[in-house]
N, CA, C and O atoms as CSV, one atom per row, in Angstrom:
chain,resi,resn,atom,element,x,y,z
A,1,UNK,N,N,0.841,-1.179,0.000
A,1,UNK,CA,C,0.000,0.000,0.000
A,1,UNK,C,C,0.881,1.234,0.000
A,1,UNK,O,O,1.973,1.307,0.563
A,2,UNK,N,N,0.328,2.134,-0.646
A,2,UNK,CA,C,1.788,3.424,-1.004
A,2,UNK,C,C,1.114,4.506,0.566
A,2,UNK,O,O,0.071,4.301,1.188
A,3,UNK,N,N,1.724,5.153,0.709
A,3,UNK,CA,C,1.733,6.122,1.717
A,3,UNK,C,C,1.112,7.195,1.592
A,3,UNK,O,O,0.906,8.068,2.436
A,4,UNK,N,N,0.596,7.098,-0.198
A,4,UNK,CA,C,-0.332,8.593,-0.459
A,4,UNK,C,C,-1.855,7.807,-0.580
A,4,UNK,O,O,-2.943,8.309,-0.863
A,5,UNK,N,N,-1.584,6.675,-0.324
A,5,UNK,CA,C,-3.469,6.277,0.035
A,5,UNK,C,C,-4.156,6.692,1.274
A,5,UNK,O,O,-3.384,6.989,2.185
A,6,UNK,N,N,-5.616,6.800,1.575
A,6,UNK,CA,C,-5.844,7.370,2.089
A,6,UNK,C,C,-7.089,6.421,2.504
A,6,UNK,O,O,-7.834,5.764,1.775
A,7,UNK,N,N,-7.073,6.544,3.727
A,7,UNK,CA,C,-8.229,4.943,4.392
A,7,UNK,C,C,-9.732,5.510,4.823
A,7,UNK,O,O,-9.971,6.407,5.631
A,8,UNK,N,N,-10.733,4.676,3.998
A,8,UNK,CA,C,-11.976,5.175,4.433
A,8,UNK,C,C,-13.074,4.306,5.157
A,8,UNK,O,O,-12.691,3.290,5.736
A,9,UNK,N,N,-14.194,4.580,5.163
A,9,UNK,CA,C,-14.528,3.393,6.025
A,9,UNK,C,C,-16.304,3.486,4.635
A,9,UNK,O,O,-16.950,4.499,4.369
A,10,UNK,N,N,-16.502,2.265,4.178
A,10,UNK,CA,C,-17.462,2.417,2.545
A,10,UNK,C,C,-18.353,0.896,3.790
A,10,UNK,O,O,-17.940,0.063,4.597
A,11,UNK,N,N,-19.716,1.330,3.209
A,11,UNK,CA,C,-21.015,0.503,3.532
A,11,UNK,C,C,-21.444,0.345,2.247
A,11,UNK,O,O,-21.602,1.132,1.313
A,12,UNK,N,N,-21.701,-1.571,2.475
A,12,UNK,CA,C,-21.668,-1.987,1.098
A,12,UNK,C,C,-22.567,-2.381,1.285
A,12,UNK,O,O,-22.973,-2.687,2.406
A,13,UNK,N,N,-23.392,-2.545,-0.134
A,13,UNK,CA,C,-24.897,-3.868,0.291
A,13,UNK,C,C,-24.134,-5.173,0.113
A,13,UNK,O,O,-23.467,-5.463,-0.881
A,14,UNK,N,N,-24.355,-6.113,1.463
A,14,UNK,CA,C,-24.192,-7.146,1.366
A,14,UNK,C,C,-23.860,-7.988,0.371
A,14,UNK,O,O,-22.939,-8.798,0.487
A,15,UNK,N,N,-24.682,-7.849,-0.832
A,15,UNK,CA,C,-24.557,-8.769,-2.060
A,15,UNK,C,C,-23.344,-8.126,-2.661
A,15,UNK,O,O,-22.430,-8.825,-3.099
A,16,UNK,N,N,-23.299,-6.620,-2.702
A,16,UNK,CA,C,-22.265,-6.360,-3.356
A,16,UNK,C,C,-20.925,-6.304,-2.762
A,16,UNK,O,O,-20.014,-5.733,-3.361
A,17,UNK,N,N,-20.803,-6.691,-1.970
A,17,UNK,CA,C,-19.457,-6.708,-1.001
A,17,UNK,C,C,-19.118,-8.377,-1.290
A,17,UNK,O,O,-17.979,-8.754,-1.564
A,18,UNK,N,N,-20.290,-9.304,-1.185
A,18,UNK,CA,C,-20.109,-10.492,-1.480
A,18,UNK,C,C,-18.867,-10.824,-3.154
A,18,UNK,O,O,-17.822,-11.405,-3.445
A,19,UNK,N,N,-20.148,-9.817,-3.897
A,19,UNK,CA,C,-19.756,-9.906,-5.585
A,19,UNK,C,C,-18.220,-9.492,-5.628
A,19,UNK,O,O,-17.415,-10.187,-6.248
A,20,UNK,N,N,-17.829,-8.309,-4.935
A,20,UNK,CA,C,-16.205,-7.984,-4.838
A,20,UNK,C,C,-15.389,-8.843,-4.109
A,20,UNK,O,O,-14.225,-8.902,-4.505
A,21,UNK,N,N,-15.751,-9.664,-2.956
A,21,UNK,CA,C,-15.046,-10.608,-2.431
A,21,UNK,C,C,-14.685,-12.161,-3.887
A,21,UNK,O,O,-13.688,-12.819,-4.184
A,22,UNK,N,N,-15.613,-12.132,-4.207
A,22,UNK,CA,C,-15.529,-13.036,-5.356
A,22,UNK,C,C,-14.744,-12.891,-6.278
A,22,UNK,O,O,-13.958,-13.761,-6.653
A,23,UNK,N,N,-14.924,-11.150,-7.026
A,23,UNK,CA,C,-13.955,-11.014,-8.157
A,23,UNK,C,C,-12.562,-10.739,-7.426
A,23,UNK,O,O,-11.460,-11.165,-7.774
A,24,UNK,N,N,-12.752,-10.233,-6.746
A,24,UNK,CA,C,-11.234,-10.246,-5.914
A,24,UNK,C,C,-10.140,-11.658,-5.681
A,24,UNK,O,O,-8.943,-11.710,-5.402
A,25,UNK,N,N,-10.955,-12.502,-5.886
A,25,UNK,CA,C,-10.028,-13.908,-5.335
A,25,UNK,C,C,-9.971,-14.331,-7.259
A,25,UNK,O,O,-8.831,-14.257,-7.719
A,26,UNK,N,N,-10.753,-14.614,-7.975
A,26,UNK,CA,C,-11.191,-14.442,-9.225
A,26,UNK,C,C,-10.062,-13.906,-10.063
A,26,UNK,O,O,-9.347,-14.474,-10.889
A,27,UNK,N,N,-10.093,-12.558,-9.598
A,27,UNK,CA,C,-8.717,-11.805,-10.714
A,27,UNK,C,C,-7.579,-11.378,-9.590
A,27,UNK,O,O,-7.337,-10.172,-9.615
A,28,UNK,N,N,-6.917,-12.054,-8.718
A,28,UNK,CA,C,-5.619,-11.512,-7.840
A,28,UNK,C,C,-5.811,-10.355,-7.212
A,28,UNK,O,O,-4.896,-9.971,-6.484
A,29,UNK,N,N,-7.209,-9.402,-7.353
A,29,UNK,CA,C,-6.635,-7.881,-6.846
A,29,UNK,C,C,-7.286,-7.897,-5.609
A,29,UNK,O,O,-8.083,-8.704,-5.130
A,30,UNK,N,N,-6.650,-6.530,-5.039
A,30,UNK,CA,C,-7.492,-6.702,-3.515
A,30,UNK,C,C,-8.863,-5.700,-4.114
A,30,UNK,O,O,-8.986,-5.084,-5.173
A,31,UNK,N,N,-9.720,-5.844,-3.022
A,31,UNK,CA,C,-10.868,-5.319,-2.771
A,31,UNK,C,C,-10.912,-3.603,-3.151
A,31,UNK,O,O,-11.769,-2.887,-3.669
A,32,UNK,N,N,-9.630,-3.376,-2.648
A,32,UNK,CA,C,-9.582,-1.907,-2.882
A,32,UNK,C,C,-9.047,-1.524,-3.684
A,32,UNK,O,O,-8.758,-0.334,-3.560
A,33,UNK,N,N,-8.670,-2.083,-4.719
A,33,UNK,CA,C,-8.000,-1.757,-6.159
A,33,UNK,C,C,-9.142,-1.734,-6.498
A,33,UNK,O,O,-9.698,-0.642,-6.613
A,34,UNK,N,N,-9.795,-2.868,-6.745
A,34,UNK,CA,C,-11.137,-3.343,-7.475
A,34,UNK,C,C,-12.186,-2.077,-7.112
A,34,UNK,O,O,-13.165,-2.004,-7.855
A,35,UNK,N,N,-12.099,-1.278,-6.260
A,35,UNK,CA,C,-12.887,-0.448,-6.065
A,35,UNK,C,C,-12.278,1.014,-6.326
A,35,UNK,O,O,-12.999,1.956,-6.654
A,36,UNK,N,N,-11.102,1.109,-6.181
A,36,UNK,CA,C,-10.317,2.435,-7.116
A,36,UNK,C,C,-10.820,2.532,-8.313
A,36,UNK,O,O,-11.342,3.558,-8.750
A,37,UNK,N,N,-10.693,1.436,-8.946
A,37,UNK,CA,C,-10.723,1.499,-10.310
A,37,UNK,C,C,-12.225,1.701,-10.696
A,37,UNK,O,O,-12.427,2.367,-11.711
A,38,UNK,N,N,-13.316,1.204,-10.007
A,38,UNK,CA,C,-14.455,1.565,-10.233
A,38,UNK,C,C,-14.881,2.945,-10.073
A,38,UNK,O,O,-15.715,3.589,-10.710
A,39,UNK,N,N,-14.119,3.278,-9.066
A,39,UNK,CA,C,-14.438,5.268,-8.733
A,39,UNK,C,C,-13.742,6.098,-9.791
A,39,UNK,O,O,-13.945,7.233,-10.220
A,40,UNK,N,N,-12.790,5.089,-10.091
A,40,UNK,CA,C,-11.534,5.944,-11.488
A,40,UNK,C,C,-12.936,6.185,-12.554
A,40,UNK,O,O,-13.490,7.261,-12.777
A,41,UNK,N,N,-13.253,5.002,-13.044
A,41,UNK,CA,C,-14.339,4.807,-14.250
A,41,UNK,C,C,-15.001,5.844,-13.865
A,41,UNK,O,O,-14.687,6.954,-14.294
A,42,UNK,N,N,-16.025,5.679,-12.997
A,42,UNK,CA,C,-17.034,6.526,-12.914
A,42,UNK,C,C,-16.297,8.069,-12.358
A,42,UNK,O,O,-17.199,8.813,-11.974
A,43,UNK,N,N,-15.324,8.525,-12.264
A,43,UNK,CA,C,-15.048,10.370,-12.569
A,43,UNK,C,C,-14.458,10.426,-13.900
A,43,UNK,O,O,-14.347,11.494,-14.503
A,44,UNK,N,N,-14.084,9.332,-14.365
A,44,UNK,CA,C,-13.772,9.975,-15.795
A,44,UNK,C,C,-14.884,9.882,-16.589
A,44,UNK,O,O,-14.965,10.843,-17.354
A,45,UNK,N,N,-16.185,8.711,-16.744
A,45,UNK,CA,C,-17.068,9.236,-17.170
A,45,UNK,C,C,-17.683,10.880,-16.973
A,45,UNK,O,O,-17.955,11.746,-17.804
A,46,UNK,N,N,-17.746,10.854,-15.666
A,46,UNK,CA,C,-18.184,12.391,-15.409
A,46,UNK,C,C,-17.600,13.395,-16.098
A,46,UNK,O,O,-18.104,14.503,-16.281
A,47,UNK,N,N,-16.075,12.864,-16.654
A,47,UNK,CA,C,-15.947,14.100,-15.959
A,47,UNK,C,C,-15.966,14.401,-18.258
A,47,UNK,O,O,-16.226,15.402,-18.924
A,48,UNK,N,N,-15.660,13.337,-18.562
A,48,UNK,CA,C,-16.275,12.880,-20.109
A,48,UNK,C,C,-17.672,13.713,-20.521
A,48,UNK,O,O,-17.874,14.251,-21.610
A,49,UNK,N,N,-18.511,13.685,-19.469
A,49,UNK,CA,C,-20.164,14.050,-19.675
A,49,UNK,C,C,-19.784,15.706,-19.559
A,49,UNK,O,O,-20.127,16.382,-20.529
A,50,UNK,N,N,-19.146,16.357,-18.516
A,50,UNK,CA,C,-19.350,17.881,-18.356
A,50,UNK,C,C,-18.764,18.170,-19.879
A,50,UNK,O,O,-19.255,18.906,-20.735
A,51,UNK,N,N,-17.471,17.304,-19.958
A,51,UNK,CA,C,-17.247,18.399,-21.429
A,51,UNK,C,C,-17.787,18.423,-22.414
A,51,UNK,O,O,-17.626,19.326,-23.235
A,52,UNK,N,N,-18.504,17.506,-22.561
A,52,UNK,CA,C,-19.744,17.008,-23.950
A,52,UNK,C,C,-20.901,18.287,-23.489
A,52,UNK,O,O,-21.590,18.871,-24.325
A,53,UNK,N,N,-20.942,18.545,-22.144
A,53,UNK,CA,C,-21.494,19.508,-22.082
A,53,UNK,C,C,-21.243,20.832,-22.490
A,53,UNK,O,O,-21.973,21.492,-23.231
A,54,UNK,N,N,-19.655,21.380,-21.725
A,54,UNK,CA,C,-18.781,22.447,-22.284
A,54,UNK,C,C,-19.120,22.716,-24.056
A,54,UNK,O,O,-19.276,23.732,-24.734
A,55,UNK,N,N,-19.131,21.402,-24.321
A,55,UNK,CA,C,-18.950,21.574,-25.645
A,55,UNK,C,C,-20.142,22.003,-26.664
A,55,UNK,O,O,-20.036,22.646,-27.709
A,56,UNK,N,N,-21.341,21.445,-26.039
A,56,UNK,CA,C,-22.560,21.831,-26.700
A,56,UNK,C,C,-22.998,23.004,-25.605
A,56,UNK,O,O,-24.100,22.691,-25.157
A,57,UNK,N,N,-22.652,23.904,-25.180
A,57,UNK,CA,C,-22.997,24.911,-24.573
A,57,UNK,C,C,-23.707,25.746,-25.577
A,57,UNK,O,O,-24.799,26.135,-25.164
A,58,UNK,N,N,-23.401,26.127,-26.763
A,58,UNK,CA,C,-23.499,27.518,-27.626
A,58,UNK,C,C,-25.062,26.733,-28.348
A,58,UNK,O,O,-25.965,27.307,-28.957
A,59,UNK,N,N,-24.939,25.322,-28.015
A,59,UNK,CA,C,-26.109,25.000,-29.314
A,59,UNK,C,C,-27.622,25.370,-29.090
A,59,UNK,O,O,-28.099,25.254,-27.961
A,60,UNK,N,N,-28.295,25.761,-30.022
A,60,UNK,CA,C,-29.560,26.065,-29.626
A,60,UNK,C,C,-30.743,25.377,-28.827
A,60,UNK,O,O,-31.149,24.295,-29.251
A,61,UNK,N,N,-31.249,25.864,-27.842
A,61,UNK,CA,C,-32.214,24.994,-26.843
A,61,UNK,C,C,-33.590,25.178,-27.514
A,61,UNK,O,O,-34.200,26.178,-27.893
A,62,UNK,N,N,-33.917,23.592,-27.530
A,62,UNK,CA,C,-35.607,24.027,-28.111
A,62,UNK,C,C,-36.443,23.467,-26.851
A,62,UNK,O,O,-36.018,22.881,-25.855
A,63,UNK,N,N,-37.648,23.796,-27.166
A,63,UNK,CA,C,-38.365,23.595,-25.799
A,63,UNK,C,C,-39.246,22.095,-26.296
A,63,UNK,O,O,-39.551,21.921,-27.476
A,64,UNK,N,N,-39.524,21.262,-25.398
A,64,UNK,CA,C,-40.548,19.904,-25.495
A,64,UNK,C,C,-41.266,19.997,-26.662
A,64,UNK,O,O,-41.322,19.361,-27.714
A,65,UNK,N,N,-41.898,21.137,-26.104
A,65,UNK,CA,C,-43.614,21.236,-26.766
A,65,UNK,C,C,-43.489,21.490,-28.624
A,65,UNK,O,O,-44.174,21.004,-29.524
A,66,UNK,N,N,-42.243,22.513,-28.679
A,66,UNK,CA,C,-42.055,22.699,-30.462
A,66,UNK,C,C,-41.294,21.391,-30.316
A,66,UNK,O,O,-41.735,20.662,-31.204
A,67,UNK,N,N,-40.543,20.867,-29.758
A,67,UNK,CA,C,-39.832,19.592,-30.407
A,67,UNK,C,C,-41.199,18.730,-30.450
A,67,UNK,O,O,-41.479,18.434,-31.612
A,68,UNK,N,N,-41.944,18.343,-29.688
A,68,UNK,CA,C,-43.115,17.471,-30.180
A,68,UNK,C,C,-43.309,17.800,-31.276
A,68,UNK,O,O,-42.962,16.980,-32.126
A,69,UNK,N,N,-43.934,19.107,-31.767
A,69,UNK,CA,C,-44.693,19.503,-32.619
A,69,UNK,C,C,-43.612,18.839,-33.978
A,69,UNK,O,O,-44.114,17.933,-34.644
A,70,UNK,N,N,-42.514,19.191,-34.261
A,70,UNK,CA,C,-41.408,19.578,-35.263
A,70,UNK,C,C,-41.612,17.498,-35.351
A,70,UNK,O,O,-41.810,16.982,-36.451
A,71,UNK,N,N,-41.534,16.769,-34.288
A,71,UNK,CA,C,-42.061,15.313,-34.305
A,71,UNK,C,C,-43.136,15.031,-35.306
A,71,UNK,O,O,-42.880,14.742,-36.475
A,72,UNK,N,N,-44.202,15.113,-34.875
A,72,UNK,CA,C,-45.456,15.587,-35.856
A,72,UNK,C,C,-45.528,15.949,-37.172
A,72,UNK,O,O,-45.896,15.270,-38.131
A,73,UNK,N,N,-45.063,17.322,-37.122
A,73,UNK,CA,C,-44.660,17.910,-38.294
A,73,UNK,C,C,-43.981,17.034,-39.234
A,73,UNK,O,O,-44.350,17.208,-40.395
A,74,UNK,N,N,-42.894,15.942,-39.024
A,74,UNK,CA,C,-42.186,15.520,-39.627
A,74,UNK,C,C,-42.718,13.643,-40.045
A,74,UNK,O,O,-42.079,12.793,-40.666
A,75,UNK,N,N,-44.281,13.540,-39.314
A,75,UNK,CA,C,-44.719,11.995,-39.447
A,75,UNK,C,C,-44.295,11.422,-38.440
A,75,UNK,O,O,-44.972,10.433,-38.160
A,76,UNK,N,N,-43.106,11.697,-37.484
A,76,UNK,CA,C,-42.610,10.477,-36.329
A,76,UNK,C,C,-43.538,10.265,-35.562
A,76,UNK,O,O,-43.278,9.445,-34.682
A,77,UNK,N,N,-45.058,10.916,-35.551
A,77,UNK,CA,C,-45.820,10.830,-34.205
A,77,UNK,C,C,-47.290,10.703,-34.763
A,77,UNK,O,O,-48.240,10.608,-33.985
């Protein structure tokens, strides 16, 4: 364990603490790799989603009700 980790105390549902005890013996890693790497995934998704956001910032917002309509308008409905 490196010296810049940092110890927490995580409440698991049962089943899923079970499911990581499993893949843990399964693929060699400990419990808490196996769970780094799941928190890694999920902030780089995030952090993937804000800039898709950043990025469509400028694009034009339409509202429900004309997007229904423009639906309609076009046969999809």
């Amino acid at each position: 364990m490196s010296t810049l980790t940092k110890r927490a105390t995580v409440y698991l549902d049962p089943a899923l603490h079970k499911a990581l005890r499993l893949q843990s013996v399964e693929t060699s890693r400990s419990v808490s790799d196996l769970i780094n790497d799941a928190v890694r995934g999920e902030l780089a998704e995030d952090a993937s989603d804000l800039a898709l956001f950043d990025k469509r910032e400028n694009e034009p917002v339409v509202d429900f009700e004309t997007f229904v309509k423009g639906l309609k308008s076009d046969g999809l409905l």
